[in-house]
C-alpha positions in Angstrom: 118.4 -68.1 134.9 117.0 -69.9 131.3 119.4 -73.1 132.8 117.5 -72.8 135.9 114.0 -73.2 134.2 115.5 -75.5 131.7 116.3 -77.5 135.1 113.3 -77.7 136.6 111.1 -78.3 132.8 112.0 -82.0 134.0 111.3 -84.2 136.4 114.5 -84.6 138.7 115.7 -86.4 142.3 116.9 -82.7 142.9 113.6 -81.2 141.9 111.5 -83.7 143.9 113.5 -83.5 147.1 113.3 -79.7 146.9 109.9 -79.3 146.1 108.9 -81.6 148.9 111.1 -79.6 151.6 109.5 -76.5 150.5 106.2 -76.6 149.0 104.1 -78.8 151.4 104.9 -78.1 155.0 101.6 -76.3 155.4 99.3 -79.0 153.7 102.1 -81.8 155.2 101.1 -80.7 158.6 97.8 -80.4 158.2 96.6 -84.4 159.7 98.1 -82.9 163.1 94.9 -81.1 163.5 92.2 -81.1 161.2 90.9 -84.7 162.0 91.1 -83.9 165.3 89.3 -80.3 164.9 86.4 -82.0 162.9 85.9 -84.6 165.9 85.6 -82.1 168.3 83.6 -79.4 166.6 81.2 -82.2 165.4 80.7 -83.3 169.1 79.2 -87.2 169.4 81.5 -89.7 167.5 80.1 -92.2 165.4 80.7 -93.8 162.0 78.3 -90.8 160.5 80.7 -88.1 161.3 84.0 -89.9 161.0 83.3 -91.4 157.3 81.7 -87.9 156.5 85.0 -86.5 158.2 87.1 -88.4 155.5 84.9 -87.9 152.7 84.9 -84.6 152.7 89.0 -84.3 153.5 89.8 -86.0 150.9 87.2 -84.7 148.2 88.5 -80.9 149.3 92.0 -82.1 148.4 90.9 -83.7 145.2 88.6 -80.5 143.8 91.0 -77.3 145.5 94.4 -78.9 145.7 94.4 -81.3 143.2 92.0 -79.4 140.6 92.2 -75.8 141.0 96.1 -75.7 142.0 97.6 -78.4 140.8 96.3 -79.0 137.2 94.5 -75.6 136.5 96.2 -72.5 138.4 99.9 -74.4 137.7 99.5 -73.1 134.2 99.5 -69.7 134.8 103.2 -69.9 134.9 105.3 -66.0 134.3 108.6 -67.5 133.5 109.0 -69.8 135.8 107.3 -68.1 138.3 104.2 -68.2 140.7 102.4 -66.5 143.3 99.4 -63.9 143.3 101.7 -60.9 141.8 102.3 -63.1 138.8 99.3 -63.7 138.3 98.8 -60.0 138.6 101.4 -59.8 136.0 100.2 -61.6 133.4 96.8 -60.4 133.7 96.8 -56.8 134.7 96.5 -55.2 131.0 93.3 -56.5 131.3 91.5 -54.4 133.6 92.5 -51.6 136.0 90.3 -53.0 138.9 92.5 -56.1 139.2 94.8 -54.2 141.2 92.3 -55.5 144.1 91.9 -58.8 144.0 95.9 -58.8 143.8 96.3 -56.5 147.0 93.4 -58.2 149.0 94.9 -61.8 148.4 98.4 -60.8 148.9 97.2 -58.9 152.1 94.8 -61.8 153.6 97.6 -64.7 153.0 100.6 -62.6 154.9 98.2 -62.1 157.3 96.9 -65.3 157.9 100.3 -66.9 158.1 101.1 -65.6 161.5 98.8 -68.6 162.4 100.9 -71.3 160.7 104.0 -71.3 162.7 102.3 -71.7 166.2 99.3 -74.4 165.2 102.1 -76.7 163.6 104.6 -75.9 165.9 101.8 -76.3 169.2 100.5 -79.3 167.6 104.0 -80.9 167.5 105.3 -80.4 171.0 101.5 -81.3 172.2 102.7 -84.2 171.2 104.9 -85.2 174.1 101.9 -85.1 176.5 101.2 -88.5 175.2 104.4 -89.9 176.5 104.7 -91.6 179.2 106.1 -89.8 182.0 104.8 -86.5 180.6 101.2 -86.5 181.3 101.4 -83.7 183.6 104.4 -82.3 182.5 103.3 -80.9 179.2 99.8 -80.1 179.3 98.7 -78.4 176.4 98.2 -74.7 177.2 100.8 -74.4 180.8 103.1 -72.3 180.7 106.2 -74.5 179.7 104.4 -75.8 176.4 103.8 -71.9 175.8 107.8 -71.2 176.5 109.0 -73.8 174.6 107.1 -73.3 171.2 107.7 -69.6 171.9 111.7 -70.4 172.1 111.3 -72.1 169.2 109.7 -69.6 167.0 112.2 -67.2 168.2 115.1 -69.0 166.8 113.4 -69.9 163.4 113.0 -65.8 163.2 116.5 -65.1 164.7 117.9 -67.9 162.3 116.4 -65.9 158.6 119.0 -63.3 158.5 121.3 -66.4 158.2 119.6 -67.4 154.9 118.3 -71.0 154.7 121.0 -72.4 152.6 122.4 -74.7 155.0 119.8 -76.9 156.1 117.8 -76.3 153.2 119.4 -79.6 151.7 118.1 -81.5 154.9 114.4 -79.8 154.1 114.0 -82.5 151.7 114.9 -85.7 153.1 113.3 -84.7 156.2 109.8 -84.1 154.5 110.0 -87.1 152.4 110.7 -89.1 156.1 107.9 -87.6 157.8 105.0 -88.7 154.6 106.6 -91.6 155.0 106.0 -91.6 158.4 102.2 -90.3 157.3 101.4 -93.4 155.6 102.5 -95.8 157.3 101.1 -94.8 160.3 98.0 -94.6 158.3 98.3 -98.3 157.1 99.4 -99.5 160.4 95.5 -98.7 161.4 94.0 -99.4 157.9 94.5 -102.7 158.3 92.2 -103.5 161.4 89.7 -101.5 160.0 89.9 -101.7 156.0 86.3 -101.0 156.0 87.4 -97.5 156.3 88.0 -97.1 152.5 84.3 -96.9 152.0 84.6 -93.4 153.6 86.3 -91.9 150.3 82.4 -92.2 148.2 81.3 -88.8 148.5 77.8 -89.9 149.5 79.3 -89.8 153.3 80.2 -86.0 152.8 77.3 -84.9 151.2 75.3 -86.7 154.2 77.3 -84.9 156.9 76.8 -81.3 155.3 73.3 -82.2 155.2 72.0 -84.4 157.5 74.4 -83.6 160.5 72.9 -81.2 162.8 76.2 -78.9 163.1 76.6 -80.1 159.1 77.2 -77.0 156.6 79.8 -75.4 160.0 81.9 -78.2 159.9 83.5 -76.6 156.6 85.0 -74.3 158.6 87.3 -77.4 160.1 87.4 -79.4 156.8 88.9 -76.6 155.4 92.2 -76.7 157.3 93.0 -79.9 155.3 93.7 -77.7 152.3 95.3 -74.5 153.7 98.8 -75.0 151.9 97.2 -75.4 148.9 98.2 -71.6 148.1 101.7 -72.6 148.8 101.8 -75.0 145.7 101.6 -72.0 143.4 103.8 -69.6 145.2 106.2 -71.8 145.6 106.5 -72.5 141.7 109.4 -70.9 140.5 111.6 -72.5 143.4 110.7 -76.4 141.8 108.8 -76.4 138.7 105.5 -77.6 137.6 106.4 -81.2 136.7 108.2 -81.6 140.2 105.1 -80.3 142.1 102.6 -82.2 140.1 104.6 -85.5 140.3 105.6 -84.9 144.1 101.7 -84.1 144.8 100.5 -87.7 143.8 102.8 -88.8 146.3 102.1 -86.2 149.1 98.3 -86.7 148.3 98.5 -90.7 148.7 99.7 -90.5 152.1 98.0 -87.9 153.3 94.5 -89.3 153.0 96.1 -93.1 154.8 96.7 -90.7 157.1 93.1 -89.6 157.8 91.5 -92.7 156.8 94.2 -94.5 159.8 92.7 -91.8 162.1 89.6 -92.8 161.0 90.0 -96.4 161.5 91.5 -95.8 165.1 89.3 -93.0 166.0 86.1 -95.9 165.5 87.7 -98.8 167.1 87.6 -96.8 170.1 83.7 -97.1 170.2 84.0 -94.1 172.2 81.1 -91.0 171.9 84.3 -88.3 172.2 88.3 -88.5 172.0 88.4 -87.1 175.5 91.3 -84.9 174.7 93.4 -87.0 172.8 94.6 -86.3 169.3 94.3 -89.2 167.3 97.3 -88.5 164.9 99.7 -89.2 168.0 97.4 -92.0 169.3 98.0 -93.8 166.4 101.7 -93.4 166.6 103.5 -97.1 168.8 104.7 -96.5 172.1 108.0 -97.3 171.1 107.7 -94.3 168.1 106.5 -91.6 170.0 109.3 -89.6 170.8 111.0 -89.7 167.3 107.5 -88.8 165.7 107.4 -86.1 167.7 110.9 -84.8 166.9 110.2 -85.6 163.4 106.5 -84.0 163.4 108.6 -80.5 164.9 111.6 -80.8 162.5 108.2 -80.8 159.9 106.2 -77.9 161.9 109.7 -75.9 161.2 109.8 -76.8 157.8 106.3 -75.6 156.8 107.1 -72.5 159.5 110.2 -71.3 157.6 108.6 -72.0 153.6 105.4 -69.5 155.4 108.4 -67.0 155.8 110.1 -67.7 152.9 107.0 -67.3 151.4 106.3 -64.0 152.6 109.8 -62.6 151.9 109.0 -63.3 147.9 105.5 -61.6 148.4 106.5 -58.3 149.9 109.6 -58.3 147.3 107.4 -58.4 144.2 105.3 -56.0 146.1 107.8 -53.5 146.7 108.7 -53.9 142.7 105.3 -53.5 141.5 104.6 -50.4 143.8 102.5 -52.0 146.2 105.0 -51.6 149.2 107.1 -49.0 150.9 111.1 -49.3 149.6 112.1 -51.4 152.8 115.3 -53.0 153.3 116.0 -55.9 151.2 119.1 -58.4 151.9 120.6 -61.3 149.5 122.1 -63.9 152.7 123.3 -66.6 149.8 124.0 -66.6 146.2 120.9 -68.6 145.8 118.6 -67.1 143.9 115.5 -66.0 145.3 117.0 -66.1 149.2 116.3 -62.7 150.4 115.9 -61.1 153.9 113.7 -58.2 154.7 114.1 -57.3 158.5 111.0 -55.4 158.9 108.6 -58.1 157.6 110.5 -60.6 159.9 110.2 -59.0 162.6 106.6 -58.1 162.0 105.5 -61.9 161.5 107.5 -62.7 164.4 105.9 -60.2 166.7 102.5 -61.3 165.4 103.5 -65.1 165.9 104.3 -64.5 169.6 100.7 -62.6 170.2 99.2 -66.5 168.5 101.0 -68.2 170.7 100.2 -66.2 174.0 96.5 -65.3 173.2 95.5 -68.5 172.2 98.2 -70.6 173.7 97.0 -74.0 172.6 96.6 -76.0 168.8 93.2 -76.7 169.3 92.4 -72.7 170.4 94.2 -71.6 167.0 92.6 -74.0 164.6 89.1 -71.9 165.5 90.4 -68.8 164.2 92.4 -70.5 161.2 91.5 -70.3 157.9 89.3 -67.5 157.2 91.7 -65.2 155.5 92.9 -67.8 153.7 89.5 -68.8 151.8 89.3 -64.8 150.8 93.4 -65.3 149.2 92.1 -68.7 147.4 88.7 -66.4 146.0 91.3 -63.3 144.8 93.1 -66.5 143.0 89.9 -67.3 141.2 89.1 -63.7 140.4 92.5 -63.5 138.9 92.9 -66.9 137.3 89.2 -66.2 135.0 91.2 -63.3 133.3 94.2 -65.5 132.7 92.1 -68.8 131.3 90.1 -66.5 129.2 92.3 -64.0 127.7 95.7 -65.3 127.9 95.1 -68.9 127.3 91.7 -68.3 125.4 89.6 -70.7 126.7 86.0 -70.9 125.2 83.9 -68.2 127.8 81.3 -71.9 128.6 84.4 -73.5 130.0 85.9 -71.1 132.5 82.5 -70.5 133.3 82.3 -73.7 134.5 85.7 -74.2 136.3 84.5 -70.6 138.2 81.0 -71.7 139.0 83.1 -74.9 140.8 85.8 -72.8 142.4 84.0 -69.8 143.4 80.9 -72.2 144.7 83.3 -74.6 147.1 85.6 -71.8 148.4 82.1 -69.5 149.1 81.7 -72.6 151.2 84.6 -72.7 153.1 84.2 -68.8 153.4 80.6 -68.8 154.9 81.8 -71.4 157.1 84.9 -70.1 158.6 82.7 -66.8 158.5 81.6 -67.5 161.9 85.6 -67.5 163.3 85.4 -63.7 162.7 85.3 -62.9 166.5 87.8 -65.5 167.6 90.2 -63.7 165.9 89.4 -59.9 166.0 93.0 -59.2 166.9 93.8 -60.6 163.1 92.0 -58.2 161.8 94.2 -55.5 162.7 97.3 -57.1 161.1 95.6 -57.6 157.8 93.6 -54.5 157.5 97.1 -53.0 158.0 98.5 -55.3 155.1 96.2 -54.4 152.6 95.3 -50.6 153.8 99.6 -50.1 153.5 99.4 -52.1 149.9 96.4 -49.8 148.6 97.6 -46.1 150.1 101.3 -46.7 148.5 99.5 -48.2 144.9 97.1 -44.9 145.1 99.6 -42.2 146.4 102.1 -43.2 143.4 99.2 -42.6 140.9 98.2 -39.7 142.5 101.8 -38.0 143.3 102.1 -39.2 139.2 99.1 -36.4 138.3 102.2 -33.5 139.4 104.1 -34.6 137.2 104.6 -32.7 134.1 107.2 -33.5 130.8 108.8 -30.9 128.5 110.9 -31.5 125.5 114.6 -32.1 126.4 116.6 -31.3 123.2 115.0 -27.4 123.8 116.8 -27.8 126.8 120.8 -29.6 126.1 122.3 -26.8 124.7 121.8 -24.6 128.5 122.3 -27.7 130.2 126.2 -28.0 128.3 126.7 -24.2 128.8 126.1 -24.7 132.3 128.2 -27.5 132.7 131.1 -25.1 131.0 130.4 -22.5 132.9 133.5 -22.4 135.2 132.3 -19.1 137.2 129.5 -21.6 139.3 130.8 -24.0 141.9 130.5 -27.6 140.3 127.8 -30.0 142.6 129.7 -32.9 141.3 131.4 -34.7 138.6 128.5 -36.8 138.1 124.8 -35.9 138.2 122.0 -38.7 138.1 118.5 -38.1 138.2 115.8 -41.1 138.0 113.2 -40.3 135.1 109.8 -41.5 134.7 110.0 -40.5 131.1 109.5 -43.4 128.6 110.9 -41.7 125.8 114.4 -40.0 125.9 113.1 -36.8 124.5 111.2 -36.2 127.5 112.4 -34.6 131.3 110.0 -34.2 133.7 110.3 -30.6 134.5 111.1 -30.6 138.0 114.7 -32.1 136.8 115.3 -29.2 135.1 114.3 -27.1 138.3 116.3 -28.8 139.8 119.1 -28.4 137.5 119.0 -24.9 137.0 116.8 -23.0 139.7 117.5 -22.3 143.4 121.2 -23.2 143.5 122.3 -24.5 140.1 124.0 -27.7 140.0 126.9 -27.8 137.7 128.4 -31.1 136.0 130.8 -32.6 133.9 128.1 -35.3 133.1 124.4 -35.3 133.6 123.1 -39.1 133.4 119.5 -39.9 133.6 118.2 -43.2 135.0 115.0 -45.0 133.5 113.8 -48.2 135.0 111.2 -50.0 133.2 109.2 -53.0 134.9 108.6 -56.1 132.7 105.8 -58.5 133.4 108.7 -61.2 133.5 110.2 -62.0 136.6 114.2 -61.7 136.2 114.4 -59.8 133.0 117.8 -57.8 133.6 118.7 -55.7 130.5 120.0 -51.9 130.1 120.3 -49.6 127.0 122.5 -46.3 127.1 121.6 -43.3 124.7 124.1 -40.4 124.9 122.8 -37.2 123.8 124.7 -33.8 123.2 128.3 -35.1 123.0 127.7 -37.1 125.7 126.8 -34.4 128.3 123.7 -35.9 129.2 123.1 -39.9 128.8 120.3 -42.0 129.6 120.4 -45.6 130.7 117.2 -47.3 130.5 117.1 -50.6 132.6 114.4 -53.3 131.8 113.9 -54.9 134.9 111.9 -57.7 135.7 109.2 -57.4 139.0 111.2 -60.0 141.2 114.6 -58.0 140.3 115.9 -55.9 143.5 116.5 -52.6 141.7 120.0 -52.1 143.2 120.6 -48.5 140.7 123.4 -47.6 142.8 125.3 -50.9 142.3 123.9 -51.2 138.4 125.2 -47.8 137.4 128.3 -48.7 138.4 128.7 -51.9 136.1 127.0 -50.0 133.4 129.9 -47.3 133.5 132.5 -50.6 133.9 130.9 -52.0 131.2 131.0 -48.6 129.3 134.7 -47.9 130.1 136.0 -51.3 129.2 134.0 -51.6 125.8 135.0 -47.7 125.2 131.2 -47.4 124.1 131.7 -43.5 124.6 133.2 -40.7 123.7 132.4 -38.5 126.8 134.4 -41.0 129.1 137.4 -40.2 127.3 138.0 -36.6 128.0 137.4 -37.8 131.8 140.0 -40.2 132.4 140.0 -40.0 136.3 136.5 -40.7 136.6 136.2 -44.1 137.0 133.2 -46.0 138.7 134.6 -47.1 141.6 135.6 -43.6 142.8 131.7 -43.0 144.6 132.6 -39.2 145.5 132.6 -38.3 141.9 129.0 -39.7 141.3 125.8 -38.0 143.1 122.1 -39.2 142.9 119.5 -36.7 143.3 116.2 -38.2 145.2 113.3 -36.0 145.1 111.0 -36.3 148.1 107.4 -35.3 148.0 105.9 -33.1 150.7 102.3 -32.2 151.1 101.6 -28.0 150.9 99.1 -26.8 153.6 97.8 -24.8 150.4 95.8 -27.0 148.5 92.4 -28.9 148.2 92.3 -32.2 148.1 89.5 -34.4 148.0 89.2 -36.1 151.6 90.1 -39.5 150.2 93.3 -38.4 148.4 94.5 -35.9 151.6 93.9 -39.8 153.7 95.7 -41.7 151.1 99.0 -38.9 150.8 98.7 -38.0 154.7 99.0 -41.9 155.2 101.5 -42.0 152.1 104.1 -39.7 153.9 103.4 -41.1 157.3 104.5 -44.8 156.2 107.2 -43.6 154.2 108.8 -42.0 157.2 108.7 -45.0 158.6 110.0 -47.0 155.8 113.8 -46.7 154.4 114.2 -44.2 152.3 114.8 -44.2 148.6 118.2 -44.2 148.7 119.0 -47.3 150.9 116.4 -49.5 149.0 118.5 -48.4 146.0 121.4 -49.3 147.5 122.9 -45.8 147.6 125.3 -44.6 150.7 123.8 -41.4 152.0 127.2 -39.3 150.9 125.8 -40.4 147.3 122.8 -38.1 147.2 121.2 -34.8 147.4 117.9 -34.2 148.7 115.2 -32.6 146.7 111.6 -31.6 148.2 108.8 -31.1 146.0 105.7 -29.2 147.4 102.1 -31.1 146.1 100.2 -28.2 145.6 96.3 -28.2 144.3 95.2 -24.8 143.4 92.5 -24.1 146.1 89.0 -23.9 143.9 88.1 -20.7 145.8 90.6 -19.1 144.4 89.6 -19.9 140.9 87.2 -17.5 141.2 89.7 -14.5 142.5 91.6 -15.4 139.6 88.7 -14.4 136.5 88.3 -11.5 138.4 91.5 -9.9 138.4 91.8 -11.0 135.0 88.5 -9.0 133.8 89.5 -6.2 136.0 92.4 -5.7 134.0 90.9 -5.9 131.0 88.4 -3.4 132.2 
């Protein structure tokens, strides 16, 4: 892990190519339809709306990618790591509210992904309707456009159990090819038209949001220049900052020759509309099309699978910092950070295919793109004024500033794309779900948290020994684990003991008590064993960091290895046999909550544990998130009960009638 960062502190050929496959497929793919979007929303064509077009393309880049991202939120680096529930990391002491702006920003960018796979891939095979032959053939919108991008959305989904690790080497070359590709394409026009460069003074943009009679709304296209910008900080810990901020210049430079060769083309036309053509393929040669196409869909992939990818590394951190059901999580390579959760795959793929059949054509999506993602980029700013002021103390006048700037451009963009709101109701849905599942599992754990109550466990080792002795009860196992939320080893929350010694005792040679405590870091992977009352009961605290799979079942194991081979303990002496690959000997005790019918809750907490228990039967259950097999545990329900207020009262008076 500390060679890994120590890798990517420098600028490498490795890093580059790597950050290149994987960070900018969203922003890389962008020129495929924003230019186009902003000539069509903006209706006549003249040299008005195409220089204010560019102008305000490439000053969006320049103040939210390059600014905000690149040089400002890059800093906010958690060991090597990125992404909203970093940030959430490294800032959460400092408030309890910014548990929101973490869920709603980690809820709206999931959500909006679904959108990324079909634009770029749409936008891509679009593309062929421009050759020759093919006019008719793929129309964008028919029915065989729709199959094919559908076919091919389908594999890249089909193709994540797999892992990535194969043609994750070509990811680079293959971006590298298509900016390339980007610039000199844009070049190639440039040079009829090298007036065009006057479009970069930001005179031109500030005249089109003002003078332009559809002006201010034309934000709402604008912004889909800059909708991989999140990506750059996400995507951190996979390529370092130096890699991203040196690829960037690059990326940058060819993306605006892009636009500014659309530009130039788009004018030489001295036409009032584009009449349905999109001038990123118009400016491809005759000769080129077909290999830009098959280049521009090998790119649409790209940015498709680093949106999954993406999303993967955003529900894992959520599951480890309690915002997410304990859902499967798979490990397809040895490379870290490659993981596979099936449910969330299937989800986005499910919500791809609605995209793709509701909207069916690039042009259709773009109008409902990029709303959600202007509310993630806000969150970011929310979050990133607690990190600037009170982890890197910057004077309160100068992240005033930087907010005021941020929070004033992306309320912008958010007004703007405002009006998409009914073009893409059915979103809603999927990321009112997102963040409804993040906040009822945040809030149930707090509130199932209240039941819990602690006593003092040395009162208790000397019955927990004579029990274990006590040859006349059947023994449960050989080896008993609980999972504690105690922080200090003195401490048992109550119902273990209940457990323990109530209902049907549970008799042991060893009682072991797991602890795992989350660290702010992201791979922190430490462990600590305590061994109380000649070794009867021990505790093993694990220090885990929030991007660490907490796989107890497999960790225990190498603990006792580890234990056994260092002869650490006493206790493992007298038990020779029990070794830690014989699983029948070892037994983890889940509890499960259920909710009593006799209690009063508030209506908001009886929602938020109704909809708790609901999800949870549908998620996997404790056990196979810890990666435990099922002959590995016993079952323990706990009742939540809240004492009815109205008997409160019944209570006092029974009391003062037997006092009476």
């Amino acid at each position: 892990m500390d060679a890994h960062h120590h890798h990517f502190k420098r600028i490498t050929t490795a890093g580059l190519l790597i950050a290149l496959g994987i960070i900018y497929g969203d922003i890389g793919t962008s020129p495929l339809y924003t230019f186009q979007t902003i000539m069509n929303d903006g209706g006549f064509i003249d040299e008005h709306l195409v220089f204010g077009a560019i102008s305000c393309i490439f000053w969006t880049l320049t103040l939210q990618t390059t600014f905000k991202y690149v040089i400002i939120t890059l800093q906010a680096d958690n060991k090597g790591e990125g992404g909203v529930f970093s940030l959430y990391a490294l800032v959460r002491r400092f408030g309890p509210k910014l548990v929101f702006p973490a869920i709603i920003g980690a809820g709206t960018l999931l959500a909006d992904g679904i959108i990324t796979p079909p634009i770029t891939v749409s936008s891509a095979i679009e593309g062929l309707n421009m050759v020759k032959g093919l006019e008719n053939v793929i129309v964008p919108g028919n029915n065989l456009v729709v199959e094919i991008v559908l076919v091919i959305i389908l594999l890249l989904f089909i193709f994540q159990r797999f892992g990535t690790k194969v043609v994750g080497a070509a990811f680079g070359p293959v971006m590298f090819l298509w900016f390339m590709m980007l610039g000199v394409l844009g070049v190639s026009q440039i040079i009829h038209y090298p007036y065009i460069f006057q479009a970069l003074n930001p005179k031109y943009g500030l005249s089109l949001l003002t003078e332009h009679p559809k002006g201010f709304w034309l934000l709402g296209a604008v912004f889909l220049c800059t909708t991989g910008a999140e990506a750059l900080y996400s995507d951190l810990g996979h390529c370092g900052k130096k890699n991203i901020q040196a690829t960037w210049i690059f990326v940058k430079t060819t993306l605006v020759l892009n636009y500014l060769g659309q530009g130039a083309w788009t004018l030489a036309q001295h036409k009032s509309t584009l009449g349905g053509a999109n001038p990123f393929f118009a400016i491809v040669p005759h000769w080129f099309l077909l290999p830009s196409i098959l280049i521009a869909t090998c790119a649409s992939i790209i940015a498709s699978q680093a949106l999954i990818s993406g999303s993967f590394t955003l529900i894992s951190e959520a599951i480890s910092l309690n915002f997410w059901p304990k859902v499967t999580v798979k490990f397809p390579t040895n490379i870290r950070g490659q993981i596979y959760i099936p449910s969330i795959n299937w989800i986005l793929c499910t919500g791809c295919f609605l995209v793709v059949l509701y909207f069916r054509t690039s042009e259709s999506m773009t109008a409902a793109y990029g709303f959600s993602i202007t509310i993630a980029m806000l969150m970011t700013t929310i979050l990133m004024f607690y990190f600037l002021r009170y982890v890197k103390h910057y004077p309160l006048w100068i992240v005033s500033l930087i907010m005021v700037l941020f929070i004033a451009v992306e309320s912008s963009f958010f007004v703007a794309n405002a009006v998409k709101i009914v073009k893409r109701l059915f979103f809603l849905v999927f990321e009112i779900g997102l963040i409804s599942t993040m906040y009822i599992w945040f809030n149930a754990r707090k509130i199932t948290n209240r039941f819990l109550s602690f006593v003092n466990l040395n009162k208790y080792l000397d019955k927990i020994e004579a029990l274990s002795n006590d040859t006349s009860i059947q023994k449960t196992t050989s080896h008993l684990i609980y999972l504690t939320k105690a922080d200090h080893s003195n401490q048992i929350e109550k119902r273990v003991l209940t457990s323990i010694f109530q209902h049907h005792p549970k008799r042991a040679d060893m009682y072991w008590l797991i602890h795992i405590e989350r660290t702010d870091e992201p791979f922190t992977m430490e462990y600590g064993v305590e061994e109380m009352n000649d070794g009867k009961v021990i505790r093993i605290d694990f220090m885990l960091g929030f991007r660490v799979q907490p796989r107890i079942g497999l960790m225990f194991r190498n603990v006792v290895k580890d234990m056994v081979h260092n002869k650490e303990l006493d206790a493992l002496k007298r038990f020779p046999a029990l070794d830690a690959e014989n699983l029948s000997n070892y037994k983890f005790v889940i509890f499960e909550n259920v909710l009593s019918y006799d209690n009063e809750f508030s209506v908001r907490e009886g929602f938020i544990l109704n909809s708790y228990f609901s999800i949870n039967k549908l998620a996997t259950s404790d056990s196979k998130a810890f990666g435990l097999d099922s002959s590995q545990i016993l079952v323990e329900k706990i009742p939540l009960v809240v004492t009815p207020k109205s008997c409160d009262g019944l209570k006092q008076v029974f009391y003062k009638k037997r006092q009476e």
